[in-house]
VEXDREN-965044 format. One record per residue (C-alpha): residue in three letters; residue number from 0; x, y, z. Coordinates in Angstrom, 1 decimal. Last residue first. Layout:
N
+-----+-----+--------+--------+--------+
! res !   n !      x !      y !      z !
+-----+-----+--------+--------+--------+
! ALA ! NUM !      X !      Y !      Z !
...
+-----+-----+--------+--------+--------+
***
This chain:
150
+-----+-----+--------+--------+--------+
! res !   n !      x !      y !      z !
+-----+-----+--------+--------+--------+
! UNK ! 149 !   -2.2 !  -39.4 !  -22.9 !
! UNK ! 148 !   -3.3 !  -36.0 !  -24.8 !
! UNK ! 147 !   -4.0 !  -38.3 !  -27.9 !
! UNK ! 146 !   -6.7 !  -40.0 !  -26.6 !
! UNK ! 145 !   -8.2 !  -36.8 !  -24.7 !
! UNK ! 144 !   -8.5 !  -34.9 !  -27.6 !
! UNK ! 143 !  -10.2 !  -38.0 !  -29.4 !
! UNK ! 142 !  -12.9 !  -38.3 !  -26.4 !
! UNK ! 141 !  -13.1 !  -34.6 !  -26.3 !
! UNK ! 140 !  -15.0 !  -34.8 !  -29.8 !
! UNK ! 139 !  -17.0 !  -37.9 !  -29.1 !
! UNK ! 138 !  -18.3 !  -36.2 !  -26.0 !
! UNK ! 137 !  -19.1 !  -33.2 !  -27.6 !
! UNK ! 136 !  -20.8 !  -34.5 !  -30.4 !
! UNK ! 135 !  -23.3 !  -36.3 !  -27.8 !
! UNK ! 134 !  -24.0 !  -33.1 !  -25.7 !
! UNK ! 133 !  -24.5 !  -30.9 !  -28.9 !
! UNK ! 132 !  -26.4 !  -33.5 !  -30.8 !
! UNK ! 131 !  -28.8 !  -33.6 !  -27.5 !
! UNK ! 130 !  -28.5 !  -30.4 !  -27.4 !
! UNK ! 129 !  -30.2 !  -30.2 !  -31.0 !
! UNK ! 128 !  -33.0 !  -32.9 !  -29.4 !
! UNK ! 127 !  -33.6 !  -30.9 !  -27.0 !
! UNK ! 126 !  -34.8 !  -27.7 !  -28.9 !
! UNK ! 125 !  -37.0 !  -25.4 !  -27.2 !
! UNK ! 124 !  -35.6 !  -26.1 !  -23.3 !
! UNK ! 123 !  -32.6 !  -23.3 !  -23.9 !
! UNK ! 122 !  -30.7 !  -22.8 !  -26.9 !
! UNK ! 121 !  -28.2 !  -20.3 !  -25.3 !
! UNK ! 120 !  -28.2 !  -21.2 !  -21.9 !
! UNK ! 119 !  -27.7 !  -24.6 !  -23.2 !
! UNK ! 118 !  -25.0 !  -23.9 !  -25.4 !
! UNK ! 117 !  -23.0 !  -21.8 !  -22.8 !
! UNK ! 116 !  -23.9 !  -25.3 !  -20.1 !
! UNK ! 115 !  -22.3 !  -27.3 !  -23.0 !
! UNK ! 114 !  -19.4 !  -25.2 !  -23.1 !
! UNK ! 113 !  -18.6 !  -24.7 !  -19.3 !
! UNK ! 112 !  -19.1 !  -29.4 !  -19.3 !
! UNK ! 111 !  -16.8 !  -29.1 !  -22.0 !
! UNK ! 110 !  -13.9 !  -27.4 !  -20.4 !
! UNK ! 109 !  -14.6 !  -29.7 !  -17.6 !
! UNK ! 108 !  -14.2 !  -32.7 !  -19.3 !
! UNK ! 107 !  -11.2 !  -31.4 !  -21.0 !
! UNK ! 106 !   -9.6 !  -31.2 !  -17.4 !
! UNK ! 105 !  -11.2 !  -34.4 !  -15.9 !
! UNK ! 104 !   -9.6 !  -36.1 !  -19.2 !
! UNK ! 103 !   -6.0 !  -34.4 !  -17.5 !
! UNK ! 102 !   -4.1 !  -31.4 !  -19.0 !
! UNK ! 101 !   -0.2 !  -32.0 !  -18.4 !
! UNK ! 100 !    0.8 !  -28.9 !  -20.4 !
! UNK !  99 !    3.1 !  -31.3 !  -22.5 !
! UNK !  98 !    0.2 !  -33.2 !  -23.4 !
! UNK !  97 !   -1.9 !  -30.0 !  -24.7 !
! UNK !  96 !   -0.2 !  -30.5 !  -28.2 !
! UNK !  95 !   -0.7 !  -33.8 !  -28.2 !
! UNK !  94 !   -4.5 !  -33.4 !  -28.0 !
! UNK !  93 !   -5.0 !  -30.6 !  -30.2 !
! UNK !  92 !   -3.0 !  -32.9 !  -32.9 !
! UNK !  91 !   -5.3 !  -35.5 !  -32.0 !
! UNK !  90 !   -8.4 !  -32.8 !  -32.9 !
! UNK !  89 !   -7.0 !  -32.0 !  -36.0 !
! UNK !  88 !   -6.1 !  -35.6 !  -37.3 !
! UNK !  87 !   -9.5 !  -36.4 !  -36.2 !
! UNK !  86 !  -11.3 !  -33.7 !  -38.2 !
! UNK !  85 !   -9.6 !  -34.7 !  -41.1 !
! UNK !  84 !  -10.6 !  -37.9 !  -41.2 !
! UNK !  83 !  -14.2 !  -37.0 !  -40.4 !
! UNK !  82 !  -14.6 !  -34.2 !  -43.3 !
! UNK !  81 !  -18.3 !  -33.4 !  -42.8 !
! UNK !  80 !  -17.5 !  -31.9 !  -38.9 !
! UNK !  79 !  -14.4 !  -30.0 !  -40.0 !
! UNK !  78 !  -16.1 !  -26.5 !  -40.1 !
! UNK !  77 !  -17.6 !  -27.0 !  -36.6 !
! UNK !  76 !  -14.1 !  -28.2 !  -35.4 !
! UNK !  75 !  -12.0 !  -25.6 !  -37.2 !
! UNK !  74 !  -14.6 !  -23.1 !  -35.6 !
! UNK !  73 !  -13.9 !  -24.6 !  -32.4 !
! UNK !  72 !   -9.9 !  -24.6 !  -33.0 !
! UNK !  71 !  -10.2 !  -20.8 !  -34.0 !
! UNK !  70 !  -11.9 !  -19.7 !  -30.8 !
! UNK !  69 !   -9.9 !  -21.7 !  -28.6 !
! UNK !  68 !   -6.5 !  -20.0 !  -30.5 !
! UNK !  67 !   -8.6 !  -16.3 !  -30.1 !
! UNK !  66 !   -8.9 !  -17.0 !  -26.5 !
! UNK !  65 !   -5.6 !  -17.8 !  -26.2 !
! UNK !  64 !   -4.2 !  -14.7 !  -28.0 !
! UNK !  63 !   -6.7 !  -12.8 !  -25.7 !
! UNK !  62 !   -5.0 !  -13.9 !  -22.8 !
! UNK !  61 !   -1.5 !  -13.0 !  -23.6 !
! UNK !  60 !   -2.6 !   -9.7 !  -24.6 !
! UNK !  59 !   -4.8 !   -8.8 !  -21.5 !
! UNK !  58 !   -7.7 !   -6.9 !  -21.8 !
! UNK !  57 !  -10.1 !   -9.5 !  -20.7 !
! UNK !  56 !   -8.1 !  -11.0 !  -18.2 !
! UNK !  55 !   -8.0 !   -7.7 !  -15.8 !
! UNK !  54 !  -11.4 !   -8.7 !  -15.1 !
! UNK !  53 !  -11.0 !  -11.7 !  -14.0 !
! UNK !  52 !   -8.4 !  -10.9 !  -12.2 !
! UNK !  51 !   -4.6 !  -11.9 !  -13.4 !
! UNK !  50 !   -1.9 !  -13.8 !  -11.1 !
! UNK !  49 !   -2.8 !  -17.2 !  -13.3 !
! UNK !  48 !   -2.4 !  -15.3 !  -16.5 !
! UNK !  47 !    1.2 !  -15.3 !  -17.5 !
! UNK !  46 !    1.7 !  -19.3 !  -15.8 !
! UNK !  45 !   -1.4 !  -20.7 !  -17.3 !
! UNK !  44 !   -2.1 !  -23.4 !  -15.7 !
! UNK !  43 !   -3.2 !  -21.1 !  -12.5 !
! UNK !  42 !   -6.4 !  -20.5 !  -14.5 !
! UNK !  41 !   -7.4 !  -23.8 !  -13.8 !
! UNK !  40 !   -7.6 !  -23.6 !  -10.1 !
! UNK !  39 !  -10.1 !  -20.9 !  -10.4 !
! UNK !  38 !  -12.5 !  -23.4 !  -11.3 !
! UNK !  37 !  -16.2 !  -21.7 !  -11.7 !
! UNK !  36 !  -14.6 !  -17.9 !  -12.2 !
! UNK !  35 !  -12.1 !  -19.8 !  -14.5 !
! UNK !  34 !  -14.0 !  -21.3 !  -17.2 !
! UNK !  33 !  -16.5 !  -18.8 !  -17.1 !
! UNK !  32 !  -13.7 !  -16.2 !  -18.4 !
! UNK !  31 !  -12.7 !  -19.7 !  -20.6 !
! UNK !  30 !  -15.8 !  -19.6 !  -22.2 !
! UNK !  29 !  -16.2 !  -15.9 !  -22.4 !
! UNK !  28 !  -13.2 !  -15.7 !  -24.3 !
! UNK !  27 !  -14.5 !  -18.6 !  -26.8 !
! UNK !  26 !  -17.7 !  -17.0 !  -27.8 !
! UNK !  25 !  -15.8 !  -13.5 !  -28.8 !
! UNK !  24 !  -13.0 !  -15.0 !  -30.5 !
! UNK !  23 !  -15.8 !  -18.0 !  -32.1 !
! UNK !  22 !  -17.3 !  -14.1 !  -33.3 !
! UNK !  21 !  -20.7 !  -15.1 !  -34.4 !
! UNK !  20 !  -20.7 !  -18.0 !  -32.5 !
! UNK !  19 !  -23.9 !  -19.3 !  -30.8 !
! UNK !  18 !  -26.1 !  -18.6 !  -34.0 !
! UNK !  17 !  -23.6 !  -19.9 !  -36.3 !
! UNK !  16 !  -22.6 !  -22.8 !  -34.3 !
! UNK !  15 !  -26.6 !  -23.6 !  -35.0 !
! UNK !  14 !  -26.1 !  -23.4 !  -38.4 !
! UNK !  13 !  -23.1 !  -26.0 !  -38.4 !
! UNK !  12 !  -24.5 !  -28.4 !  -35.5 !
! UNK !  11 !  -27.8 !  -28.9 !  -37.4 !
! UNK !  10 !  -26.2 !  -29.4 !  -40.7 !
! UNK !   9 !  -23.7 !  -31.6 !  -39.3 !
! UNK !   8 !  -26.7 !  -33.2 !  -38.3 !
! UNK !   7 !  -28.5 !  -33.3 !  -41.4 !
! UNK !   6 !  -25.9 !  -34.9 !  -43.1 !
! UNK !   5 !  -25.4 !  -37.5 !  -40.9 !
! UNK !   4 !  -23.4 !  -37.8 !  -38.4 !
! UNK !   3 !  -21.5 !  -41.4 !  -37.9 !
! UNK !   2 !  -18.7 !  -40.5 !  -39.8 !
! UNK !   1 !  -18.0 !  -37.0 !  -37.6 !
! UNK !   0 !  -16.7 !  -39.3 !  -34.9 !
+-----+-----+--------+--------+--------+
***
């Protein structure tokens, strides 16, 4: 995946990532918050949280642990991006590791779709091309999580 970015693109993806994620913990809790107000089913995966409101999740320990794991995967992604082997040795291991949780492509696929939407709110119309990259690098990156997940 990362192999057929060029240099400017990782570029592009990098700095941006900095923008949208000054704290990936930060970013990545209110991506699964919006995760689960838009697909409540998906919060009753996790078995600690799935009795939780949404706004009892954001102070809860189990939840924030997640939330800071999502938040360090992305940032591993971002900062993987110009090393492609390593990148998909990461991103397969994300995969088997969410195998035994039973996560479906439509699952992923859905996570993704909350993050693109996050990065287009926070672009906005001024640079389609960069979501463009988003969308695209996005789609190659779930395609290797969902390889490995089945």
């Amino acid at each position: 995946m990362a192999s057929s970015l060029s240099p400017l693109q990782i570029s592009q993806l990098k700095d941006s990532w900095s923008v949208l994620a000054q704290d990936p913990s930060q970013l990545a809790s209110a991506l699964v918050i919006r995760l689960f107000k838009e697909n409540p089913e998906y919060q009753s995966l996790f078995k600690r949280l799935k009795n939780l409101s949404i706004d009892e999740l954001a102070s809860n320990p189990q939840f924030m642990s997640h939330a800071s794991k999502v938040g360090a995967a992305l940032a591993s992604t971002i900062d993987h991006l110009d090393k492609p082997e390593e990148l998909e040795k990461l991103l397969t291991n994300l995969g088997i590791k969410h195998k035994k949780y039973g996560l479906s492509a439509k699952h992923f696929q859905v996570i993704g779709d909350v993050l693109i939407a996050m990065i287009t709110e926070a672009i906005g119309d001024s640079e389609p091309e960069l979501l463009d990259l988003w969308k695209s690098s996005l789609t190659s990156v779930l395609s290797i999580i969902i390889a490995a997940c089945h």
